[in-house]
Structures are given as structure tokens and as C-alpha cells.
N, C-alpha and C positions, 0 to 999 in steps of 0.2 A: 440396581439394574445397570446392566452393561450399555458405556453410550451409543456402541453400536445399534443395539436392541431400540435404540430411541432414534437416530435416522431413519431405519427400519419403519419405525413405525409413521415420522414422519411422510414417508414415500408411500409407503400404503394405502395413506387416507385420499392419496393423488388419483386424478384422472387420468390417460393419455394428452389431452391436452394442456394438462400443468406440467408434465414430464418435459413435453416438447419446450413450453417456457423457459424452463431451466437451462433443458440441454441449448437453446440459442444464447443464453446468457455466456457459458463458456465457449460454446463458437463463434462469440461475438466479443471474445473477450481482448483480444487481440488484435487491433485495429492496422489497416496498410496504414505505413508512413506519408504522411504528405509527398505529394511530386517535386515539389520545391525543397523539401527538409536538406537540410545541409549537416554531414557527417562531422564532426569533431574528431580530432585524434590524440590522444598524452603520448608528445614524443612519435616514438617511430612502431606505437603501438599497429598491429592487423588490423583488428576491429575496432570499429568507432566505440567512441568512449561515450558520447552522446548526440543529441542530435538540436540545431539551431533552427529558428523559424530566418529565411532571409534578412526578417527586421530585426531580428535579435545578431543576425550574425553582421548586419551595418553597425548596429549599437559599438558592439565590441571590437570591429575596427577602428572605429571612430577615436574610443578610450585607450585603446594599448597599441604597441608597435609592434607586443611581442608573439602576438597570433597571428599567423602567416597563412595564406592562402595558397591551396596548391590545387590539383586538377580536381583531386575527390573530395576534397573540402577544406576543413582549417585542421590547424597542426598547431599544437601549444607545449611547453613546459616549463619548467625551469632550467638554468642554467644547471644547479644543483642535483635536479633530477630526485628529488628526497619527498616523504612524506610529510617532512615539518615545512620546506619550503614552495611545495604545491598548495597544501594548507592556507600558507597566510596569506599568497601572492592571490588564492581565492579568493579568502576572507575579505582582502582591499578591493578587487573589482569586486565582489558582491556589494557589498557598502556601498561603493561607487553608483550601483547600480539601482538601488536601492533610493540614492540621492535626486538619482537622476527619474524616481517614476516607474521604474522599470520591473522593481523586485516589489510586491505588495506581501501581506500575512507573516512579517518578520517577526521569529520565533524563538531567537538567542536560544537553538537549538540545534544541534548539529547531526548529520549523516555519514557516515564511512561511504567511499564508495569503492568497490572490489570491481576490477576488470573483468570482461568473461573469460579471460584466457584464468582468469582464479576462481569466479564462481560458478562459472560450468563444467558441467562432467556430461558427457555425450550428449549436448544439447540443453542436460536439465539444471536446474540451480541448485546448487546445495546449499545448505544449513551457514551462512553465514556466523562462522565463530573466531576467538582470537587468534586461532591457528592460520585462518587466514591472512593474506597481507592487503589491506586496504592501500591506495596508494593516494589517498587523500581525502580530507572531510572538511563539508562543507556545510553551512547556513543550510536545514531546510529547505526556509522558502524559495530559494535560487534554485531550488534541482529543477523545478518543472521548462523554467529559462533556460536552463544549461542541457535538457533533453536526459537527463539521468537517472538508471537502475535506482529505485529508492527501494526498501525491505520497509512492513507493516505486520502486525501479528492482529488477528482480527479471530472475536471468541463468536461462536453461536451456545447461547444459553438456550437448552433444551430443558424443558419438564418431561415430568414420567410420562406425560400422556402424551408426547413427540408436541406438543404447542413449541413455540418460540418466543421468548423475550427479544423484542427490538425497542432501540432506543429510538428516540428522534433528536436528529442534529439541533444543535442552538441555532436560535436565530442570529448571531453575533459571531458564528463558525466563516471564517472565509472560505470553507469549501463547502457548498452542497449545506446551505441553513437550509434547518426545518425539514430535510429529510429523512427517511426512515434509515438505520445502520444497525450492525451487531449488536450484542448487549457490551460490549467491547470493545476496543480499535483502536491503533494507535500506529505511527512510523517509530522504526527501531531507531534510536540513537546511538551515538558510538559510545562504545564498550558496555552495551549491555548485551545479554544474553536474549533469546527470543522467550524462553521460555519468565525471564524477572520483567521484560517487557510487558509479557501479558500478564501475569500477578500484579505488576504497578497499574498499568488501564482497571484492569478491572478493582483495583481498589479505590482510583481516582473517580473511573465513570460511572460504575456501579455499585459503589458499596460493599464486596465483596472481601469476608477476612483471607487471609493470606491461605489457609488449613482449605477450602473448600477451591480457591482458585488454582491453587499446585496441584488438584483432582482431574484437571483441562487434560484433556488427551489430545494430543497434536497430529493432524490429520491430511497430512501433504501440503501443497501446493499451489496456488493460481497465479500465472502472471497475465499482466494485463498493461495494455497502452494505447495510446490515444491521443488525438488533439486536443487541449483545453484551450481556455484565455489566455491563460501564462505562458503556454507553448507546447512541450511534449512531455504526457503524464506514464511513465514506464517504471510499474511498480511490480514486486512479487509480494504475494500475499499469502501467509504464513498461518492456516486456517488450524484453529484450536474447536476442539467440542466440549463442552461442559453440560454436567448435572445438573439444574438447578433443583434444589431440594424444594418441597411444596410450601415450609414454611420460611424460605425466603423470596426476599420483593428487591430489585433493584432499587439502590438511591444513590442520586448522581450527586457528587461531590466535589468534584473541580467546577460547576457553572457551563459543561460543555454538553451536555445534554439536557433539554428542555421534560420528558417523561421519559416513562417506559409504560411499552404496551406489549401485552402476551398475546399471540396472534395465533390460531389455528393453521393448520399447512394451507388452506384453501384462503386464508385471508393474506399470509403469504407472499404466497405464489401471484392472488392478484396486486397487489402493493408494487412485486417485483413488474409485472405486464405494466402496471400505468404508468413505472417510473417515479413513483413517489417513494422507492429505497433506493440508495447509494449505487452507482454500478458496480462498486468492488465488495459492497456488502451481497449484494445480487449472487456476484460472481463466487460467494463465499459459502455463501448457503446451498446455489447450487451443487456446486463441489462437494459437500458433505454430504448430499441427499442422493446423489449419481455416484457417489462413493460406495452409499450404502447399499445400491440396487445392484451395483455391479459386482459386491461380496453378501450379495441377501442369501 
């Protein structure tokens, strides 16, 4: 069965009122910037490169000389102007920062981060791949500190009958324990592809052989941001739809999901309303379900 034919079907089993849920989930996806947020810039970049909470942008005077304050905010680079030497001059204040309290969930994992004057095209994001030029990568857990575009690939596992497989977060997860999510999810790392990104999640999170997760049909786009604890959370979210065939069952394998539960559209949809799923899982599922209404 085509996955199309299984959003479909998920939307079907819908009321008007679970529709409306959804569609506020991606009008909501989106959050204003704080009044106070403070613009960063690399160099003598247009647009801000990220964006600082005031106490984060005291932090980071405090520790460098070489972040300068100008009228619409701070101004950083390197002498070098390179992406090995943005890289490490990172890497040292993240650590720093890190030291200092500042940076919690350190994940000896890293992120490319691509300017929008590279990953946008009329507004919209594209497909981050090696063609593009990252102009530096950095520690994870420091994007949400530093205000920065992170990239995520995030699966909804469908059955034939339109149900959903959702995981629930570990309780030991620094973001969002014990929450409902994809049967999937993950932040893209540098130098992978989005598409080995989501064949790796789903072999770590769910059990998943390599033969049925390369079957993922990729299904646009959601971005999404927001204020968090750490600062400013501005991701795109690289949404995949998967078959799950009847006689397989997720099992989680890295220790970052605590179960998996198969939920009816109508169990859902409520899960989504109480807040008891992820907002970027929320924002994922809708998108695939408003997808399909809009090509039913």
C-alpha cells in the first residue's frame, strides 16, 4: 500500500475538531522571537547567524574580547575567516561554557551550521547536502545557547490501518523525558546525509533493518522555534513516512526510548491536545496528515 493511501487514511478517521488541532500545531509552529533576543552575526554576514538570550550575550562578553557589540547586536569571527578556524575557536568557548554551567546535555556530537544566504531558496529551506558550504560546526548541545538553525529527520511509522507507532522519550533524555515522539528522531550530524541519518535513528531507536527503513518516503518540511531553558530552539524538521509492516514491533536499542505504543488517529490527535507528545513530533505528524488532505 502506498504511504500516501495511509495518511489518507489517517485523516479520514478525523473529526473537524482534531483537524483544527493539527492545523494549530503548525500555526503554532513558529514562535515570535523574544523582545530582548539579541541578533548575532559571522563577520559582515545580512542576516543573523543566531540569536542570544541578554544573559547569554553577558556570558560571552565576559569570556572573549573577540565578540564585539554594535547597534543591532554582536558581530563575531575569526581572524581567518575559514571553516576549520570558526570550528575550534567554537569548540573552545563551548567547553568554556560548558565549564562554566552554561552548556548542559554534552553530546561529543556535532552540527554543521549553513547560513540562510545557503540554505534558503525563496524563503524555503533546502535539503542540506555536501554541496552546500557549512561555515562551521559545532557541539550540539551549545546550538540552543548560541540561537542556531539545527537540521533533525524525524519518521512517523504508519500501519496499514493509518494507527501510528509513537515512542515515548527516556526518562534520562535532557530534552522532553517521558514524552510521546516519532517512532524515530534524531538531529543531523555533520557529514551525514538526511536520508543514513534516518536509517541510523531508526536502527538505534527502533529496531528497524536497514531493507524496510530505506522504504521511508520523505515528505517535506517543518521549521519550527522557540524559547526553551537553554535559550532559542530553531530547528527544521526533515519529516519521513514509513510502512510499518503488521508483523513488525519496534524495539528500542540505544536505552533512549523507554516503549513503543501504536495509537489510533483519535488517540493521537488527543496525546497531541494535552501536550503529552513532543512539539516537533506534534508538528511532524501534523504535517504529514495536512499533507495528505491537501493531495487526498
Amino acid at each position: 500500500m502506498r504511504i500516501d493511501k495511509l495518511t489518507t487514511k489517517f485523516q479520514e478517521a478525523l473529526g473537524d475538531a482534531d483537524r483544527q488541532v493539527l492545523q494549530q500545531c503548525l500555526q503554532q509552529a513558529k514562535q515570535p522571537l523574544p523582545e530582548d533576543a539579541l541578533p548575532w552575526y559571522l563577520g559582515d554576514a545580512h542576516s543573523p547567524t543566531g540569536y542570544l538570550t541578554p544573559a547569554h550575550a553577558k556570558v560571552i562578553l565576559s569570556v572573549r574580547k573577540d565578540w564585539v557589540t554594535v547597534p543591532h547586536g554582536l558581530v563575531w569571527d575569526t581572524p581567518e575567516k575559514t571553516h576549520a578556524s570558526r570550528s575550534a575557536a567554537l569548540e573552545n568557548l563551548a567547553i568554556e561554557l560548558r565549564e562554566l554551567g552554561h552548556v548542559s546535555g554534552w553530546r561529543n556530537e556535532k552540527f554543521s551550521y549553513w547560513p540562510d544566504s545557503e540554505i534558503l531558496v525563496n524563503g524555503q529551506c533546502i535539503e542540506p547536502t555536501e554541496e552546500l558550504s557549512a561555515v562551521f560546526e559545532m557541539e550540539r548541545a551549545a546550538y540552543r545557547f548560541f540561537g542556531l538553525r539545527s537540521h533533525a529527520v524525524h519518521v512517523n511509522g504508519f500501519t496499514q490501518d493509518g494507527f501510528l507507532w509513537c515512542g515515548r522519550r527516556s526518562l534520562t533524555k535532557p530534552t522532553d523525558p517521558g514524552m510521546l515522539d516519532n517512532i524515530a528522531a534524531g538531529g543531523l550530524p555533520v557529514a551525514e546525509s538526511l536520508q543514513l541519518c534516518g536509517v541510523r535513528e531508526m536502527a538505534e531507536e527502533a529496531g528497524l533493518s536497514e531493507a524496510l527503513a530505506l522504504t521511508a518516503v520523505a515528505n517535506g518540511q517543518v521549521t519550527t522555534c522557540r524559547s526553551v531553558s537553554r535559550g532559542w530552539h530553531h530547528e527544521t524538521l526533515w519529516v519521513y513516512n514509513l510502512m510499518v509492516p503488521a508483523d513488525v514491533q519496534p524495539v528500542n536499542q540505544d536505552g533512549e526510548v523507554a516503549e513503543f505504543n501504536l495509537l489510533s488517529p483519535q488517540q493521537v490527535v488527543q496525546a497531541i491536545a494535552s501536550k503529552s507528545m513532543t512539539v516537533d513530533a506534534s508538528c511532524v505528524i501534523a504535517h504529514a496528515v495536512l499533507h495528505a488532505i491537501a493531495h487526498a
